[in-house]
N, C-alpha and C positions, 0 to 999 in steps of 0.2 A: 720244259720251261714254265714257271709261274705266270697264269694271265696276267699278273699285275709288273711284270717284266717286259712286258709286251713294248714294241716300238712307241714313242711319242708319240702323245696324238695330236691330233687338233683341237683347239678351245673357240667354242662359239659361246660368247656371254653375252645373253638378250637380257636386259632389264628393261622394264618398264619405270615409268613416275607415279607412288600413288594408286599402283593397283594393289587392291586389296584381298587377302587371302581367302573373304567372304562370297568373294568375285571371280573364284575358280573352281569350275564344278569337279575337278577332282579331290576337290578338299572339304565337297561334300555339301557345297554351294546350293542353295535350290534355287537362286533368282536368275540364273544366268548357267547358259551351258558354254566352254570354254573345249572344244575337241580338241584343237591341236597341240593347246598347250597341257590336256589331258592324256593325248598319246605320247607325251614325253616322260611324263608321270607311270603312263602303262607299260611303256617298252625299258622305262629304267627307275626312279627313288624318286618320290617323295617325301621331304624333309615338313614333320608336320609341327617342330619347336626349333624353328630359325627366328633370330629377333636382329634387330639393331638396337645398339647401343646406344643410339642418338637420334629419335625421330623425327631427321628432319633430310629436306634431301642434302643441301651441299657437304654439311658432316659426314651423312652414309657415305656419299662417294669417296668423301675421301678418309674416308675408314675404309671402305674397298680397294683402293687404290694400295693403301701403306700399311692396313694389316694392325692398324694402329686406334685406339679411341680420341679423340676430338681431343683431348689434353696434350698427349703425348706427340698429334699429327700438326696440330697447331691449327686447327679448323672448328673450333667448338660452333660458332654462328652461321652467316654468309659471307664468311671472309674467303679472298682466295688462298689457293696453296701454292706453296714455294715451289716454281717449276725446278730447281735442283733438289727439296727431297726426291728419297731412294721410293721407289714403286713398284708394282710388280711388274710392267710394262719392260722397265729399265733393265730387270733383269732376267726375265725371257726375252727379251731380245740380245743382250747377251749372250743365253744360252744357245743362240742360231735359230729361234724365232722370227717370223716376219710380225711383226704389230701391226693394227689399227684400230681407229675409234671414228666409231661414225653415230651419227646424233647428236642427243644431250649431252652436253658436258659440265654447265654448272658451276663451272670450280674456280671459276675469275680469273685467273691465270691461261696461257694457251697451254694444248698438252703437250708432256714431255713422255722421251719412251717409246714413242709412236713414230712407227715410216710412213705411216697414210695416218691421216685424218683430218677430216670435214664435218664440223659443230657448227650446233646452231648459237647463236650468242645469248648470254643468258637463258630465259624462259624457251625465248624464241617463240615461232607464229608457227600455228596450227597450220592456215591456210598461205601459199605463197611464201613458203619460208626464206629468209634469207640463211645461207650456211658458210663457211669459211673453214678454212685450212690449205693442206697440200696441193690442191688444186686452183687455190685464190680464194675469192667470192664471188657468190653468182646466188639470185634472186631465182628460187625453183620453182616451177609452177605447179600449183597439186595441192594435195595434203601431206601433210610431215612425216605422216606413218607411213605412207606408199613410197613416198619419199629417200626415206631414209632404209626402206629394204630393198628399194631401188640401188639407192650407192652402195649398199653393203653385197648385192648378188654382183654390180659390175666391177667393184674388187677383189668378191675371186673370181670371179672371171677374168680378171688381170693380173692377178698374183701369181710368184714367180711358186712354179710348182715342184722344185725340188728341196723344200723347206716346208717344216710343218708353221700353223700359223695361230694365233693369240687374235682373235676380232671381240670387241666389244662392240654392241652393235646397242643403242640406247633411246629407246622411244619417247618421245614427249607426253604422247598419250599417256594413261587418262589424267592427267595432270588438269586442274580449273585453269579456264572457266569451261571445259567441255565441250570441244565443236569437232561431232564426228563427222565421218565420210556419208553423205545424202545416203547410200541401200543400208546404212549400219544403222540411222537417224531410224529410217523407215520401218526397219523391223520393231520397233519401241515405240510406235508413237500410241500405238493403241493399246502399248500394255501395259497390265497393273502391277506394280516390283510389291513381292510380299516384306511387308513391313517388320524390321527386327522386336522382340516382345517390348524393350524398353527403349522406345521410339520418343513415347510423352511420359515416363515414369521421372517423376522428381530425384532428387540424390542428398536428401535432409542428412544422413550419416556420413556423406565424403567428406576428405579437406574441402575447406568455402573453396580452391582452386577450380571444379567443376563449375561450380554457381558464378563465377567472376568471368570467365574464358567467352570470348566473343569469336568463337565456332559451331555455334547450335543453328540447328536447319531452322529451326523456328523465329530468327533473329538475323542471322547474319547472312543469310545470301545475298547476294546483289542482283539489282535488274539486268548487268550485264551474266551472271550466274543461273537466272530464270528464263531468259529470251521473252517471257511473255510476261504479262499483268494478269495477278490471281482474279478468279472471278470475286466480283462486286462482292457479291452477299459471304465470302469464307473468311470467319474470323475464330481465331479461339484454336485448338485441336485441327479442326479441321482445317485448316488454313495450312497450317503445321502439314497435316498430310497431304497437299495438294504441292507445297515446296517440295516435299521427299521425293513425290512421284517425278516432278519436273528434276529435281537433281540426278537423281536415277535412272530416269530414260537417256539422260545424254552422255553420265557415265557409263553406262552399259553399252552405248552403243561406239561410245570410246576404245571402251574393252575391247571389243568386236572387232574391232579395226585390227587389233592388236594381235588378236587371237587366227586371226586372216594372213598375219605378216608371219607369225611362228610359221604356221603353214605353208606359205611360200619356202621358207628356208629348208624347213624340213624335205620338201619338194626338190628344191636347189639340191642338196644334199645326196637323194636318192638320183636323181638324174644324173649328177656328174660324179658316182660311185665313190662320195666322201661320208658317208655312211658308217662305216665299219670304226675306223678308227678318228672319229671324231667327239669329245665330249661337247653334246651342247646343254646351255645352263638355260631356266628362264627363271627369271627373278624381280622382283620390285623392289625401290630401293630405300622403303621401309612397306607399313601398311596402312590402313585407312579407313577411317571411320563412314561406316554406310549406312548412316543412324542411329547408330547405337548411342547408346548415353543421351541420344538427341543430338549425339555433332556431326560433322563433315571435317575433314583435314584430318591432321597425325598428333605428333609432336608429345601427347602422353603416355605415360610406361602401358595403361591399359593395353592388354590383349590384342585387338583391333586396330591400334597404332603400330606397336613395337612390331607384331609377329610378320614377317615377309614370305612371301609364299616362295618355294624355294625348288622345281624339280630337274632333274638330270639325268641324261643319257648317253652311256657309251656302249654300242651294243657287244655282247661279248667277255665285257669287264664289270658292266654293273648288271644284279640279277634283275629282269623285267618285275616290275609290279613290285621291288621292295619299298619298304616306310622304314621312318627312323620316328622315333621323341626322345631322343637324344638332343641338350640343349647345345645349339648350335649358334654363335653371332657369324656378324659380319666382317668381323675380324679372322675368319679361320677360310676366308674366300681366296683369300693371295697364296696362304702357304700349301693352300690346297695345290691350286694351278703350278707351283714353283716345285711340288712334290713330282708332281704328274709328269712334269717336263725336264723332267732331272737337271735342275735348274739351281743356284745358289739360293739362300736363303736370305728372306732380310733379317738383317742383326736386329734390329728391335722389333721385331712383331709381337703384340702381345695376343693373337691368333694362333692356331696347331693345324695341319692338315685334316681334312675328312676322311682322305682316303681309307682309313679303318673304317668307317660307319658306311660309305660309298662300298665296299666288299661284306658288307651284314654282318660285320662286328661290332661288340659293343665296351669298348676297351675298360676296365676296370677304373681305371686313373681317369676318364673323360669328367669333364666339368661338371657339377652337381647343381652350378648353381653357377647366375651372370650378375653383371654388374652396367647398370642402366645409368646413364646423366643424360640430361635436357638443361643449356643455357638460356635459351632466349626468350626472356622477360623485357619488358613486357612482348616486343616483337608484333609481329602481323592480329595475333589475334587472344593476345593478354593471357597468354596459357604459361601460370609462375612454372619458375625453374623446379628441378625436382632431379631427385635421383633417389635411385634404392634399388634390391636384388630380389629377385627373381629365382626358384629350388621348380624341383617338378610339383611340389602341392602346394607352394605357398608365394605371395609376393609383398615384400614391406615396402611401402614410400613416402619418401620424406620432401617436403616442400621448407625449404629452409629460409624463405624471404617471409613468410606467415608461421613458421614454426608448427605446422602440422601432417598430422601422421595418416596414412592411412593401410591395412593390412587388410589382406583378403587369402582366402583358404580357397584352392582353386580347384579342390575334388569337388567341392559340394555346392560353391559358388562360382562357376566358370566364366560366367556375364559380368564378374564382379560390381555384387551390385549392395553388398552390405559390408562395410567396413569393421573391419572387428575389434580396430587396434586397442577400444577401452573395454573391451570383453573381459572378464576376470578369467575365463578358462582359458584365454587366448595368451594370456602374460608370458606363458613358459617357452612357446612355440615365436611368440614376438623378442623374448629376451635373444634365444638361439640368432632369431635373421638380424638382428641389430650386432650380435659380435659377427654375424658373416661377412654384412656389409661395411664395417671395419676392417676386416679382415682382406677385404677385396680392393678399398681404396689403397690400402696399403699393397697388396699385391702389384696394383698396374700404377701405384704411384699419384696416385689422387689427394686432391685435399677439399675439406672440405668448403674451404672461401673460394676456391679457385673459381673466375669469373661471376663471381654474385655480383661484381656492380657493374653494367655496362661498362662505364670509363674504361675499362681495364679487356676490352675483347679486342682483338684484332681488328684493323679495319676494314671494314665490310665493303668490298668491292667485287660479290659474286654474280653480279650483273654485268657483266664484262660486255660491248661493245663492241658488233664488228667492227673491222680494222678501218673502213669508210665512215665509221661515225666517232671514232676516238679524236681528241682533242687531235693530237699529234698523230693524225694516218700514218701507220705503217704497215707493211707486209709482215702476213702470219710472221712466227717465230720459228725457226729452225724445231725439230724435233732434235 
């Protein structure tokens, strides 16, 4: 029999919020060491060209959720999602899956699909989180990351055990404003995070979109963001690098948290001999800026926003230690799981399975090239809308509310840090990505006005409200 005939497994999907692919030392990290989420990477893939299509969280999710881009899912902003769209949830559980989701959920809506699940509302609290779902609500005492691996080991430890099973298990961490667990805090306080080269370098050739965004370390953190007051005498650069350091200690120690919880599971796993035929995923649910350009947060196509670190383990089915750069989104997460579990497919996904690149093929026909949009202008931190595509050497993007372009050649410029788009040598290779990206809206059905003016977004209700604080209190929603 083919391994990949093999009985259904089980899907363990950890995402994080906001961790960044900088931020995992299997992917070559030097500011932070990440084991257990690097013995996932060792005993099975490494995905090192995974992007989202929408860097921002409530879109990923629910581009994870439906296999679908923010157009087509009906989630371009913070709006919620229609608890009757089709999911993939809805249809592994159909296929004789047991579901759940424990964590963040984000999506304004309660979820659908799911037998068990206990979210935190909206952003939700680090410390003392309140959570709600199948169990009610109830005020936890703790931290959110101990927390929420807590609810996810005592559901299987609950879970009916002659049924394979689908958990999405979803961290808050490292999400701002950054409040780790005190030993995580502690291992950081006295250390110095090595600085990315283009920490304080200006950006005179980008679209002005860089220059206008109020996401730079040097400007936009908050006193709730720093915990402390910069000493007296730091102005100029230096000041600059005394925020990075303070951002970075408590991100990192965020991580850490995080990196503690894969480990536990893993642990969970090996103890109660679900090991063998289990896929577990860990993933962010995009990436994130750890100085680079000078910012903090996501939400641009750059490298450092879009790319989401991506690894996976099934031991037996995937070979230990393989890599792909193979371009991979967020869209090819559902039909992956829906393949795996010989499961129906959803009718619109504009997503394909991994399973060929998951068995170290590199199919002929795989995508050569993606296709990126960002809605939300001005939004939290005035970073204009944009879209453009993405090839293995090349990426073009277009800001269409200022009419500017900008292209970067990403063999020779990987940090992209020199736009080329008025380069004369560059015109031939800029003509090609302008019919791609044509060529792509039209593929997944795009246009180009589509949401350029607020008025015209859904409304944004991704802050959803335990059921204790909504105007009209009521108990969760049915799954």
């Amino acid at each position: 029999m083919n391994a990949w005939s093999a009985e259904r497994p089980n899907i363990i999907f950890i995402m994080s919020d906001d961790h960044a692919s900088q931020a995992v030392s299997a992917y070559g990290g030097k500011i932070n060491q990440t084991p257990n989420i690097d013995r996932i990477a060792r005993e099975g893939i490494r995905l090192d060209r995974c992007y989202a299509v929408n860097s921002i969280c409530t879109p990923s999710r629910a581009t994870i959720l439906t296999a679908q881009y923010s157009h087509k899912n009906g989630v371009p902003v913070f709006n919620a999602i229609e608890r009757d769209r089709d999911n993939v949830a809805k249809h592994l559980r159909a296929a004789g899956y047991q579901t759940a989701m424990i964590g963040k959920w984000h999506l304004g809506s309660d979820p659908a699909g799911f037998d068990y699940w206990q979210i935190l509302p909206g952003q939700g609290a680090y410390w003392n989180p309140v959570l709600y779902g199948t169990d009610g609500e109830k005020t936890y005492k703790g931290h959110a990351t101990d927390i929420i691996t807590d609810l996810t080991t005592h559901w299987l430890d609950h879970r009916k055990k002659d049924q394979p099973f689908f958990l999405m298990m979803h961290h808050k961490a490292p999400h701002r404003n950054w409040q780790p667990q005190p030993q995580f805090a502690a291992m950081w306080t006295n250390r110095v995070v090595p600085e990315p080269p283009n920490l304080l370098t200006p950006h005179p050739n980008h679209a002005s979109a860089i220059r206008e965004q109020k996401q730079s370390i040097a400007n936009d953190l908050t006193p709730a963001d720093l915990k402390k007051e910069p000493p007296a005498n730091l102005t100029g650069d230096d000041l600059t690098r005394w925020k990075y350091q303070r951002y970075m200690q408590d991100y990192l120690a965020c991580v850490q948290g995080v990196d503690d919880s894969v480990g536990k599971i893993l642990k969970y796993l090996t103890e109660h001999d679900l090991e063998k035929n289990t896929l577990i995923i860990y993933t962010s649910d995009q990436g994130f800026f750890l100085g680079e350009h000078g910012l903090f947060d996501k939400r641009f196509m750059y490298e450092e926003s879009s790319r989401m670190p991506f690894v996976a383990r099934w031991p037996g089915q995937i070979k230990a230690g393989s890599t792909s750069e193979d371009l991979v989104i967020n869209c090819d997460f559902a039909p992956t799981f829906l393949e795996m579990a010989k499961a129906a497919a959803l009718p619109e996904s504009q997503g394909r399975s991994m399973l060929p690149i998951f068995r170290g093929e590199h199919p002929n026909d795989w995508r050569a090239s993606f296709y990126y949009r960002y809605y939300h202008e001005p939004g939290h931190h005035n970073t204009r809308q944009h879209y453009g595509v993405r090839t293995a050497t090349h990426k073009l993007i277009y800001y269409p509310n200022i009419d500017e372009w900008e292209c970067f050649d990403l063999v020779i410029d990987p940090s992209e840090m020199r736009n080329i788009y008025k380069d004369p040598a560059a015109q031939p290779i800029i003509a090609k990505l302008k019919t791609e990206l044509t060529r792509l809206q039209q593929v997944y059905g795009d246009t180009e006005n589509r949401y350029l003016d607020p008025a015209t977004w859904p409304k944004t209700t991704a802050d959803v409200l335990a059921p204790s604080k909504r105007k009209n209190a009521k108990p969760p929603a049915t799954p």
